[in-house]
C-alpha positions as CSV (number, residue, x, y, z in Angstrom):
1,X,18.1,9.5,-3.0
2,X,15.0,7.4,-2.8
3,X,17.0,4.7,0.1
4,X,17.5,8.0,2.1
5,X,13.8,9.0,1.6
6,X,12.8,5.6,2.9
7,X,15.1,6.1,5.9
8,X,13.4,9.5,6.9
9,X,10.4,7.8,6.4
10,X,10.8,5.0,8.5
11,X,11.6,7.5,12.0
12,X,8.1,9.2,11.1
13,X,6.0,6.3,9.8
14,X,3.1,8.6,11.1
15,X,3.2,10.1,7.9
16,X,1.8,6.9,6.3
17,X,-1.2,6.9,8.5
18,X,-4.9,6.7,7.0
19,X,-6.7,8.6,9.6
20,X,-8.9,11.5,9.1
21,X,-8.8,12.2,13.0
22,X,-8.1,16.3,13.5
23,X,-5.2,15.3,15.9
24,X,-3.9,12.9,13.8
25,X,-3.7,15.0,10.6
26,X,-1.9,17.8,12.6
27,X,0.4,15.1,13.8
28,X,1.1,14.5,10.1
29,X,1.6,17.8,9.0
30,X,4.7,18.5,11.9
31,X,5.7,14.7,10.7
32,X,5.8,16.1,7.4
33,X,7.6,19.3,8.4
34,X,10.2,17.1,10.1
35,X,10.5,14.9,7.0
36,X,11.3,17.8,5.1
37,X,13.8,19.7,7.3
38,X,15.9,16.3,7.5
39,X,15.5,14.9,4.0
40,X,16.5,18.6,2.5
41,X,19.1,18.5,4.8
42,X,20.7,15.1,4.4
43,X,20.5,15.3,0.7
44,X,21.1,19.0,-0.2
45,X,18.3,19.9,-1.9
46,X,15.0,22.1,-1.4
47,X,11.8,20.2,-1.9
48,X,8.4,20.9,-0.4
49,X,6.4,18.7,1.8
50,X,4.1,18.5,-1.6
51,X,7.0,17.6,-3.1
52,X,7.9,15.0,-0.6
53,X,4.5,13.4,-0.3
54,X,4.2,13.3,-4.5
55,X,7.4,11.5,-4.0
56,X,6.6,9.1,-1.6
57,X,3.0,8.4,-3.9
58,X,5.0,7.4,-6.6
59,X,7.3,5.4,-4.7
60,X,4.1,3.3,-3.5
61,X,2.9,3.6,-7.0
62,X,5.9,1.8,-8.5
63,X,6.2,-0.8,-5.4
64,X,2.5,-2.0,-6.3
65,X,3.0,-2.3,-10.0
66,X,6.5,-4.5,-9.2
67,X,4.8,-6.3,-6.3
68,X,1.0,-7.3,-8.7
69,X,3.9,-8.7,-11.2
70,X,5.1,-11.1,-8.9
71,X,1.2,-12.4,-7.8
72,X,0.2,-12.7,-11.6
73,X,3.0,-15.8,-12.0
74,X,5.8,-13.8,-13.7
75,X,8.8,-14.5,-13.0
76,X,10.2,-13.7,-9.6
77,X,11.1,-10.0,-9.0
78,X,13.8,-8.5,-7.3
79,X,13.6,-5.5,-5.0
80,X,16.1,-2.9,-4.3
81,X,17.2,-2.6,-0.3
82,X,15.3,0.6,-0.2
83,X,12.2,-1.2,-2.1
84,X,12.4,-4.2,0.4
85,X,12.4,-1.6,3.7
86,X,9.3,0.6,2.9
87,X,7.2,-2.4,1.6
88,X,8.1,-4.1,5.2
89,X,7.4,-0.3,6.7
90,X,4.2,-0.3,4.1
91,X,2.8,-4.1,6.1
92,X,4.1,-3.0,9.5
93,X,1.1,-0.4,9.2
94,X,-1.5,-3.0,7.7
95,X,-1.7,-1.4,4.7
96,X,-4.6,-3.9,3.2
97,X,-3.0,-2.5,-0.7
98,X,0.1,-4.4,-0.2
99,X,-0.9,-7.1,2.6
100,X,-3.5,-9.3,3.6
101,X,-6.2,-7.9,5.7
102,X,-5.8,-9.7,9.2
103,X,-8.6,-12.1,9.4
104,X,-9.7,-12.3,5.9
105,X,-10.7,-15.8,4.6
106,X,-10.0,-17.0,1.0
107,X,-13.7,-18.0,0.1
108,X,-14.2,-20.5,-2.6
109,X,-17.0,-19.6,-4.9
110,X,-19.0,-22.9,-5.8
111,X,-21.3,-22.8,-9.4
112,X,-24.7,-23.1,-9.1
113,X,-26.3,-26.3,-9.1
114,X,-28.3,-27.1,-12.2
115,X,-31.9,-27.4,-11.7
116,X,-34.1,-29.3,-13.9
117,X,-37.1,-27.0,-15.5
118,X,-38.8,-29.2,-17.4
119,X,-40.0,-31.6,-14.6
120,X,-41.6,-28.1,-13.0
121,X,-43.3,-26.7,-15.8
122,X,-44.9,-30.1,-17.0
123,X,-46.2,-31.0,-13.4
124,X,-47.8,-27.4,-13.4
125,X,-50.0,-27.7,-16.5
């Protein structure tokens, strides 16, 4: 069910696009349209495009909860074939939630150095 989801997904990756563009919104509304009309059809069932799209939010919902697991030190996790193709389809669009921005630096963060107020408050008097 959800592999065959992925699948659709995948041949109209415009649907996981960010942009707020007029023309790109109506190109993901016919994406979305066509993601119905072959998922519906594949599988046999009748689902809205709402439907769809709460399906695929979960989907990235659950993929981010298994994925954080793995960066906090946990044991390693194993993903499903469907899992492993939408989070490679999830970075092949630069999705900054589940990759790297490009061209962000790892910044170490150094403590203040200790400055000695006794020396200035006695030289002031």
């Amino acid at each position: 069910d959800k592999a065959l989801f992925v699948k659709v997904i995948a041949k109209q990756s415009v649907v996981l696009d960010k942009s707020k563009i007029p023309s790109a919104i109506s190109a993901k509304k016919e994406a979305w349209k066509t993601v119905a009309d072959t998922y519906n059809k594949a599988s046999g069932t009748d689902l809205t495009t709402a439907q769809l799209l709460k399906m695929l939010n979960n989907i990235k919902t659950r993929l981010k909860k298994k994925t954080d697991l793995k960066c906090t030190g946990n044991k390693p996790i194993k993903l499903n074939n469907w899992e492993t193709q939408f989070f490679e389809l999830l970075n092949d669009n630069g999705n900054p939630v589940f990759s790297q921005v490009p061209g962000s630096v790892a910044v170490g963060v150094n403590a203040p150095e200790e400055i000695d107020v006794s020396e200035e408050s006695s030289t002031s008097t």
